[in-house]
FIMIKE-165220 format. One record per residue: residue in one letter; x, y, z of N, C-alpha, C in turn. Coordinates in Angstrom, 1 decimal. Layout:
<recs>
+------+--------+--------+--------+--------+--------+--------+--------+--------+--------+
: resn :     nx :     ny :     nz :    cax :    cay :    caz :     cx :     cy :     cz :
+------+--------+--------+--------+--------+--------+--------+--------+--------+--------+
:    A :      X :      Y :      Z :      X :      Y :      Z :      X :      Y :      Z :
...
+------+--------+--------+--------+--------+--------+--------+--------+--------+--------+
</recs>
This chain:
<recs>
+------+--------+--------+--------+--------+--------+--------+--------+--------+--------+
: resn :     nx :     ny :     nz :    cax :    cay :    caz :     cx :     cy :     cz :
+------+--------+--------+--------+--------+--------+--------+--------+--------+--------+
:    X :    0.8 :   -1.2 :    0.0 :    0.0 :    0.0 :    0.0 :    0.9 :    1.3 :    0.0 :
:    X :    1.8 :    1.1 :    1.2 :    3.2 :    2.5 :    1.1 :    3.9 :    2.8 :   -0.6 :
:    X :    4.1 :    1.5 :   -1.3 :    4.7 :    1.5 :   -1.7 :    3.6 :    2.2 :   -3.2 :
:    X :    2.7 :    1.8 :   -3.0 :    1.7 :    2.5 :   -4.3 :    1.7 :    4.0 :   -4.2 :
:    X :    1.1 :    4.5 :   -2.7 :    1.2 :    5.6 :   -2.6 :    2.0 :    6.7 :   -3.2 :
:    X :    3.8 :    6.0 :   -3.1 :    5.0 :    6.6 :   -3.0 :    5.4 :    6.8 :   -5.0 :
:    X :    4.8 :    5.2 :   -5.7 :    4.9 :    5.2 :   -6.6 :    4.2 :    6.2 :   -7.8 :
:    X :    2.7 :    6.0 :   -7.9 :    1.7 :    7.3 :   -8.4 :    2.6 :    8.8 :   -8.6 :
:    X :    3.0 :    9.2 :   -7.7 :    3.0 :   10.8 :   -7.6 :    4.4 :   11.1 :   -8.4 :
:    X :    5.4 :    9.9 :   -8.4 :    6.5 :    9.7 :   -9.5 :    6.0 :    9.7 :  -10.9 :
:    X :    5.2 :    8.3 :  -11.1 :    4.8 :    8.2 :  -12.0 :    3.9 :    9.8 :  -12.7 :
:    X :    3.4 :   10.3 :  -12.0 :    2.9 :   11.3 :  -12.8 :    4.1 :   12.5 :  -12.8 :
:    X :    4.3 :   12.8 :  -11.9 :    6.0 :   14.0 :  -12.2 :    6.4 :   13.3 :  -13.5 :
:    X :    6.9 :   11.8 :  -13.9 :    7.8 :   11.5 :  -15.0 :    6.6 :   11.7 :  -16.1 :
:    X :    5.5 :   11.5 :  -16.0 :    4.9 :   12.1 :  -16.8 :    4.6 :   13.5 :  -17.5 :
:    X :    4.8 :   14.6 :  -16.1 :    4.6 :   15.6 :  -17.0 :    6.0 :   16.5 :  -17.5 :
:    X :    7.2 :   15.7 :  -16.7 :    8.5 :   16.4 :  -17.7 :    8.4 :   15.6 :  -18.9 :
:    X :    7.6 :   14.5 :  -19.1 :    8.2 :   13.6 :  -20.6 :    7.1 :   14.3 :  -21.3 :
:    X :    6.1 :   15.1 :  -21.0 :    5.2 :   15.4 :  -21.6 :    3.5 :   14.6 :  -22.2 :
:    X :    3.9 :   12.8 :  -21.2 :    3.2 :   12.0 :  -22.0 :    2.3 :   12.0 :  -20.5 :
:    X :    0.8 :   11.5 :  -20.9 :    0.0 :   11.4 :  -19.9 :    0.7 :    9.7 :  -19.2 :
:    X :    0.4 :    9.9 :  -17.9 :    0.6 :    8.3 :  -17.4 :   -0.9 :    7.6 :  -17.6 :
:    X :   -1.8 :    8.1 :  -17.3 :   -3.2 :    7.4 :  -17.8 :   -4.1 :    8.2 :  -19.0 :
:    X :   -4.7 :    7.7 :  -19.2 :   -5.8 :    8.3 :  -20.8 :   -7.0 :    9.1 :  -19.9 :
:    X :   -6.5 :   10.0 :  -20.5 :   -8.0 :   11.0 :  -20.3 :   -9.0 :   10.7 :  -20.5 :
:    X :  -10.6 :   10.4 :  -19.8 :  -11.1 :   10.0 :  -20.1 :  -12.6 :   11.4 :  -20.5 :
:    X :  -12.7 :   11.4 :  -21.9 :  -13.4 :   12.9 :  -22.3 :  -14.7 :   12.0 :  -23.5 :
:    X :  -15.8 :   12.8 :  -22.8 :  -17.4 :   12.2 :  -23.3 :  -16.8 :   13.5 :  -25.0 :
:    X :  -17.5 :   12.5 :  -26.0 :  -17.4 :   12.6 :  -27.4 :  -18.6 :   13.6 :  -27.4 :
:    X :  -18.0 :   15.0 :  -27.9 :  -18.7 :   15.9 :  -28.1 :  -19.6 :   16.2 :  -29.6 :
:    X :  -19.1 :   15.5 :  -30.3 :  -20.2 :   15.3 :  -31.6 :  -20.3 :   14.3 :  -31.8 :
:    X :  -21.0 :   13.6 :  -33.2 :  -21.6 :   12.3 :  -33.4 :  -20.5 :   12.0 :  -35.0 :
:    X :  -20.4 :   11.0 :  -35.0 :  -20.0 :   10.7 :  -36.7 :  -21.0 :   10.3 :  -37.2 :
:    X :  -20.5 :   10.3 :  -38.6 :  -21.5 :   10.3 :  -39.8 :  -21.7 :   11.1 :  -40.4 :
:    X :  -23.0 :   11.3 :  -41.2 :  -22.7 :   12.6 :  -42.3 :  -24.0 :   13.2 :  -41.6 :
:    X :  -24.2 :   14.7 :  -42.1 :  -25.4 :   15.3 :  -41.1 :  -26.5 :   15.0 :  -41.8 :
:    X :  -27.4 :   14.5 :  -41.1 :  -29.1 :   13.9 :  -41.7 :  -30.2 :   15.3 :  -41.9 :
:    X :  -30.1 :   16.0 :  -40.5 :  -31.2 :   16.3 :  -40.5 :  -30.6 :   17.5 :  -39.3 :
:    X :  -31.1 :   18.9 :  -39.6 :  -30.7 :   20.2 :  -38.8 :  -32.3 :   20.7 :  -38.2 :
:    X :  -32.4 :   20.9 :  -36.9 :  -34.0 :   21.4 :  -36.6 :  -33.6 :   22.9 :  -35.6 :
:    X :  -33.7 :   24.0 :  -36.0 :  -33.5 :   25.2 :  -35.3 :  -34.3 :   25.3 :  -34.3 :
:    X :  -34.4 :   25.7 :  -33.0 :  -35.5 :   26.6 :  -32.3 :  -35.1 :   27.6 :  -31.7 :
:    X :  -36.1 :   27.9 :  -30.7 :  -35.6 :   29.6 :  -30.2 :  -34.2 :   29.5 :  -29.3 :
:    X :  -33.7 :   28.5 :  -28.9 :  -32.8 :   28.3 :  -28.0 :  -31.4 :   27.3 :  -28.3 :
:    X :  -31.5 :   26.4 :  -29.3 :  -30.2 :   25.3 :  -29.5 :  -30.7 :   24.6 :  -31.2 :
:    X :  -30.4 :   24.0 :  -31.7 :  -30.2 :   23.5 :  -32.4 :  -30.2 :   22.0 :  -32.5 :
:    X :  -31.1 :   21.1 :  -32.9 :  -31.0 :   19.2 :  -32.9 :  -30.5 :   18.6 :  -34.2 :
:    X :  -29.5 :   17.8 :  -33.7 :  -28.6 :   17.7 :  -35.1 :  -28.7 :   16.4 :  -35.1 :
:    X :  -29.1 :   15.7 :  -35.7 :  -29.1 :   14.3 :  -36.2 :  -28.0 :   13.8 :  -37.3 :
:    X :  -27.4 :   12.7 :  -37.0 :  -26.3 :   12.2 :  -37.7 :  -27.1 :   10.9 :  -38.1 :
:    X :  -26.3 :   10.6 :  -39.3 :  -26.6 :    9.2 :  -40.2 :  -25.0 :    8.4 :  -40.0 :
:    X :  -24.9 :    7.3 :  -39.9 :  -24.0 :    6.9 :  -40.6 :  -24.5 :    5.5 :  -40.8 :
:    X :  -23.7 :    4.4 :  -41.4 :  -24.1 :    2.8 :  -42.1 :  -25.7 :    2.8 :  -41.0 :
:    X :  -24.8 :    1.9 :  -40.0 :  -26.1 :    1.4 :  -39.0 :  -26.4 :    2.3 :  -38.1 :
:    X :  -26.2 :    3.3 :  -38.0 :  -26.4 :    4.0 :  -36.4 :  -26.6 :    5.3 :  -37.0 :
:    X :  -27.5 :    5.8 :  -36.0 :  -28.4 :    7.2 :  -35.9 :  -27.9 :    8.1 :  -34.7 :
:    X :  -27.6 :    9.3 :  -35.0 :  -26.7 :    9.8 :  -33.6 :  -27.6 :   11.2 :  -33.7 :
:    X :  -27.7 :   12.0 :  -32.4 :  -28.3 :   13.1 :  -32.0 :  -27.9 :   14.0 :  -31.0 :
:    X :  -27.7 :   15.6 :  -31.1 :  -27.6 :   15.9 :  -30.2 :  -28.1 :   17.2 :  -29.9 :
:    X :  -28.3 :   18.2 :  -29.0 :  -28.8 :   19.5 :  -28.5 :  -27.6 :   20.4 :  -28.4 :
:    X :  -27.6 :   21.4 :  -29.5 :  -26.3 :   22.3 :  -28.9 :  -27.1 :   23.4 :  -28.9 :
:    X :  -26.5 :   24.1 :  -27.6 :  -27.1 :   25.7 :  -27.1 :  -26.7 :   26.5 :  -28.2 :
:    X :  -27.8 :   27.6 :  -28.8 :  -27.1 :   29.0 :  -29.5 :  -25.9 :   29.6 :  -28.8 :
:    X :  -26.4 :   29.6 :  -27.4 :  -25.4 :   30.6 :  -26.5 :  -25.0 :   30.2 :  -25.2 :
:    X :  -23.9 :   29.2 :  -25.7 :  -23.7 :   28.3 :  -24.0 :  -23.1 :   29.1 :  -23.3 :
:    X :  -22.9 :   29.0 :  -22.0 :  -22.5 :   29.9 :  -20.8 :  -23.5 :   28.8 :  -19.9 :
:    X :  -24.0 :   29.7 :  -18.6 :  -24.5 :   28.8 :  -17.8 :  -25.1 :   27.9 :  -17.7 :
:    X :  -25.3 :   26.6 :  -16.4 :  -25.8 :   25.0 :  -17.3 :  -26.8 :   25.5 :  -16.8 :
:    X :  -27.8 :   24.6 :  -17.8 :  -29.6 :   24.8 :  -17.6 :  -30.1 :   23.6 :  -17.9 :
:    X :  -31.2 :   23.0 :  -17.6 :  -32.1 :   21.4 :  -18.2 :  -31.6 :   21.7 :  -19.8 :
:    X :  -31.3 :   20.9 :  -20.2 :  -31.2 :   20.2 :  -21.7 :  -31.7 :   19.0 :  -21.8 :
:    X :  -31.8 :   18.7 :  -22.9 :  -32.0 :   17.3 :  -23.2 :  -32.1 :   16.8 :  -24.5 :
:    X :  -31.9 :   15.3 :  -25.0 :  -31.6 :   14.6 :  -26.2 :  -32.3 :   13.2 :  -26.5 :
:    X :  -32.8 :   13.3 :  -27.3 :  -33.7 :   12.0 :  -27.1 :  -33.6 :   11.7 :  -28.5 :
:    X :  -33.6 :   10.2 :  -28.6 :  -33.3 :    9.5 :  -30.4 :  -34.1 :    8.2 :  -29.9 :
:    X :  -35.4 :    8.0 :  -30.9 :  -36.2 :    7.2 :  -30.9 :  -35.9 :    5.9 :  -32.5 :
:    X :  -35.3 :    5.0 :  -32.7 :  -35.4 :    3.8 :  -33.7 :  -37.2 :    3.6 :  -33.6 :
:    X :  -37.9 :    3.6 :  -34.8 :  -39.1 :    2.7 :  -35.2 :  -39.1 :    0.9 :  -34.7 :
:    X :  -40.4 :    1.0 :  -33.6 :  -40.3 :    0.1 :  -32.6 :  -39.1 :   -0.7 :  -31.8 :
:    X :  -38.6 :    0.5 :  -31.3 :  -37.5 :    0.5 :  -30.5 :  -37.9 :    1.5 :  -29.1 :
:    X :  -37.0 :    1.2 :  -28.0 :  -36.8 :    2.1 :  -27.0 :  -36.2 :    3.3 :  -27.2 :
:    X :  -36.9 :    4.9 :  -26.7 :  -36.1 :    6.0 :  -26.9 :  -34.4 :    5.9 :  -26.1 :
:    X :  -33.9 :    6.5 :  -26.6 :  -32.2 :    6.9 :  -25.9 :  -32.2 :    7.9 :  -25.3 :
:    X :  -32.1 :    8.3 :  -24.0 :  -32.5 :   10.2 :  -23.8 :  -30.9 :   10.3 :  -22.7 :
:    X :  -30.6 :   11.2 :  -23.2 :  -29.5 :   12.3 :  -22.4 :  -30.1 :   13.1 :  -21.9 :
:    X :  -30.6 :   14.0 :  -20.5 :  -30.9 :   14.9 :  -20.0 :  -30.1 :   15.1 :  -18.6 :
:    X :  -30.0 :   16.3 :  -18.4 :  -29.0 :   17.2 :  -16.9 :  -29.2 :   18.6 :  -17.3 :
:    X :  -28.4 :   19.1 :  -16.2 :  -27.5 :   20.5 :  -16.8 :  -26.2 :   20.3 :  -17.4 :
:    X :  -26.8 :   21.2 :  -18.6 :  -25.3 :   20.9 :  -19.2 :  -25.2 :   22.4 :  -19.5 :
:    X :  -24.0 :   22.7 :  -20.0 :  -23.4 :   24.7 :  -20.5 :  -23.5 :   24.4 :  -22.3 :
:    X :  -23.9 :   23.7 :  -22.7 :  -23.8 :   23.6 :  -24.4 :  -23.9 :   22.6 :  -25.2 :
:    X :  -24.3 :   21.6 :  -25.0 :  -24.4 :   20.0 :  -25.3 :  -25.0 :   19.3 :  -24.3 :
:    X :  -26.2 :   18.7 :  -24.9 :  -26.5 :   17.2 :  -24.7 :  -26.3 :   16.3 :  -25.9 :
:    X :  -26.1 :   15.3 :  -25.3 :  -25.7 :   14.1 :  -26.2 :  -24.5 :   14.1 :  -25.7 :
:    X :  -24.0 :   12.9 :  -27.3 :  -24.2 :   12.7 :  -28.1 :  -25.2 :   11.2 :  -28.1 :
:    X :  -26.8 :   10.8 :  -28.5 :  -27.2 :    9.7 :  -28.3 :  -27.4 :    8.9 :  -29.8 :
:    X :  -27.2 :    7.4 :  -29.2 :  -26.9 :    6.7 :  -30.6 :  -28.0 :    5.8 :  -30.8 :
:    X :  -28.2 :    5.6 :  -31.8 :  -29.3 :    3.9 :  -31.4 :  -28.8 :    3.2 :  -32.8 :
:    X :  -29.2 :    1.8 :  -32.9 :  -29.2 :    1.6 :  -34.0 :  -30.1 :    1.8 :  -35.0 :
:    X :  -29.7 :    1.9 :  -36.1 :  -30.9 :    2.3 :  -36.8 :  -30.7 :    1.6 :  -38.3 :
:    X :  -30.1 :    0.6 :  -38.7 :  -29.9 :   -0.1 :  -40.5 :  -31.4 :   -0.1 :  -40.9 :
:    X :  -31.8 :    0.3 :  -42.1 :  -33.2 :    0.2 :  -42.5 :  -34.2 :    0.6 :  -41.1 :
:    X :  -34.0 :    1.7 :  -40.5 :  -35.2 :    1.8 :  -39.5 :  -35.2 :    3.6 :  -39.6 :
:    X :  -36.8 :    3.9 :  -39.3 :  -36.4 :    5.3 :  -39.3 :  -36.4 :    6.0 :  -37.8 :
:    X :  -35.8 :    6.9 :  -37.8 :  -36.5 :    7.1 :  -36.1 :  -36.6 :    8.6 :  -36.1 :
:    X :  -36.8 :    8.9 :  -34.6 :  -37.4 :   10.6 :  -34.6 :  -36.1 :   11.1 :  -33.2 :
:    X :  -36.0 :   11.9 :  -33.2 :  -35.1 :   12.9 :  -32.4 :  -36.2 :   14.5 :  -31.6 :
:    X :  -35.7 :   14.2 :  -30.5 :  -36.4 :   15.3 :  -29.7 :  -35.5 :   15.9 :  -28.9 :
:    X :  -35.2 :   17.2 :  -29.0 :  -34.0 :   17.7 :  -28.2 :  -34.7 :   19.0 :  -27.1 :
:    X :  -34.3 :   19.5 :  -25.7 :  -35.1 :   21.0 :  -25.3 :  -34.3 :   21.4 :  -24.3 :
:    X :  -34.1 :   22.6 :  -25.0 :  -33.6 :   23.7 :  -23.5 :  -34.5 :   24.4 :  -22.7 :
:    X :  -34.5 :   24.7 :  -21.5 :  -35.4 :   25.2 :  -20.4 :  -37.1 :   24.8 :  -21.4 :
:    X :  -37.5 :   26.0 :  -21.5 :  -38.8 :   25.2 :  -21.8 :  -39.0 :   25.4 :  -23.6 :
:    X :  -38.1 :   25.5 :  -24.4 :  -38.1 :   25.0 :  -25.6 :  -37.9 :   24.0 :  -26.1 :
:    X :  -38.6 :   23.1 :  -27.3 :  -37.9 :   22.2 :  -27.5 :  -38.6 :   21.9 :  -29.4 :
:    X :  -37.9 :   21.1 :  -30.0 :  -37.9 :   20.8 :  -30.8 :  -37.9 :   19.0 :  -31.6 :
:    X :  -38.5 :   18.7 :  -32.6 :  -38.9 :   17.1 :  -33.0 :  -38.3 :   17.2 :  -34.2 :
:    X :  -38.1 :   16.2 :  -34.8 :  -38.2 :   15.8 :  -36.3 :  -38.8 :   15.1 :  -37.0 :
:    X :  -40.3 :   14.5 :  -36.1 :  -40.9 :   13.5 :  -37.0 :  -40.5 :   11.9 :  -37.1 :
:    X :  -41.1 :   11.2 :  -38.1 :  -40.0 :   10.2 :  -38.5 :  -39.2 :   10.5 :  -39.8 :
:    X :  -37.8 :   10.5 :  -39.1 :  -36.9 :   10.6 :  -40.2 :  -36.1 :    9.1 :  -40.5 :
:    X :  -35.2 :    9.4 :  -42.1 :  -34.0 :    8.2 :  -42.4 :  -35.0 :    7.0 :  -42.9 :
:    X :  -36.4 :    7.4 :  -43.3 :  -36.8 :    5.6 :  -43.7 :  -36.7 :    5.4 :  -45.1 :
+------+--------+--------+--------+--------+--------+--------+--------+--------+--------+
</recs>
């Protein structure tokens, strides 16, 4: 246990003279891949839906991030369970994925009390 303690705090010193992390950052993917499907403006953020092969991806970006507020991200597959991201966030919800090969689904994204749908899209 002494010996872990004493070890770590080396390990990271030789890390930051070598310049190299001693462990991997671990950082939530701030957009979606794929190519852009579908853009839905409202008074507050923007719901962007991604395509790619099998998978449908979604998310809510603020016009004007700065303070966190309820957001939220939701991506529905045709007869499937919705996927929902919601908290405070300062500029992003999401990114949410579902599968989707030959299926269409719908995306619902909202900040404070706006929010926006798409319908069914991608069929």
């Amino acid at each position: 246990m002494l010996a872990r303690l004493l070890v770590l705090p080396i390990l990271a010193a030789v890390g930051l003279v070598l310049g190299t992390p001693v462990a991997p950052a671990v950082h939530a993917a701030s957009s979606c891949s794929g190519r852009p499907a579908k853009t839905v403006a409202f008074a507050t953020a923007e719901l962007r839906v991604y395509k790619s092969r099998a998978y449908a991806c979604a998310v809510t970006v603020a016009k004007k991030p700065g303070k966190r507020r309820a957001m939220s991200v939701s991506l529905q597959p045709r007869g499937g369970r919705a996927v929902t991201d919601s908290g405070k966030y300062t500029k992003l919800a999401g990114p949410v994925t579902v599968h989707a090969l030959n299926r269409c689904v719908r995306a619902t994204g909202s900040i404070g009390g706006s929010s926006a749908s798409t319908g069914w899209i991608l069929c």
